[in-house]
N, C-alpha and C positions, 0 to 999 in steps of 0.2 A: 496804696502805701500811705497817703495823707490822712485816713480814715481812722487810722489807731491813734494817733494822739488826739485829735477831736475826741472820741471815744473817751478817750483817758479823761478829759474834764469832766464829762458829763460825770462818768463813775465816781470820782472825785468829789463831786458834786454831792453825791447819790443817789443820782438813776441809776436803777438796775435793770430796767424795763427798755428795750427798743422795739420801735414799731421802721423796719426796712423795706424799701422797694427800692424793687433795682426796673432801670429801659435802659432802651436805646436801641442801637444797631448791635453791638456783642452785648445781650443783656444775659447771654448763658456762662459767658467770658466771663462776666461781673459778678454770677454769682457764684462762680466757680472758684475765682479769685478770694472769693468774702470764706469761703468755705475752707480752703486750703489757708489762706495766711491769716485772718481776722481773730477768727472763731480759735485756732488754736492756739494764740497769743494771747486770748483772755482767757483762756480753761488754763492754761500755764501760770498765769497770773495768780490764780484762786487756789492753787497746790498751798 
């Protein structure tokens, strides 16, 4: 959840390029997470 506005500057910025890795213990959680909330809040964004 505190990943999107981070995000927000960098585009702001304009980077349009990210390099992600995800670890840890839940690192399927993580990207599972990035896949359902991240990624379709910025394709929403670009409409």
């Amino acid at each position: 959840d505190d990943i999107i506005p981070i995000f927000e500057r960098f585009v702001k910025a304009g980077v349009n390029h990210f390099v992600i890795r995800f670890w840890g213990k839940n690192y399927f959680g993580s990207i599972d997470k990035f896949a359902t909330h991240v990624i379709p809040y910025f394709k929403e964004q670009n409409k």
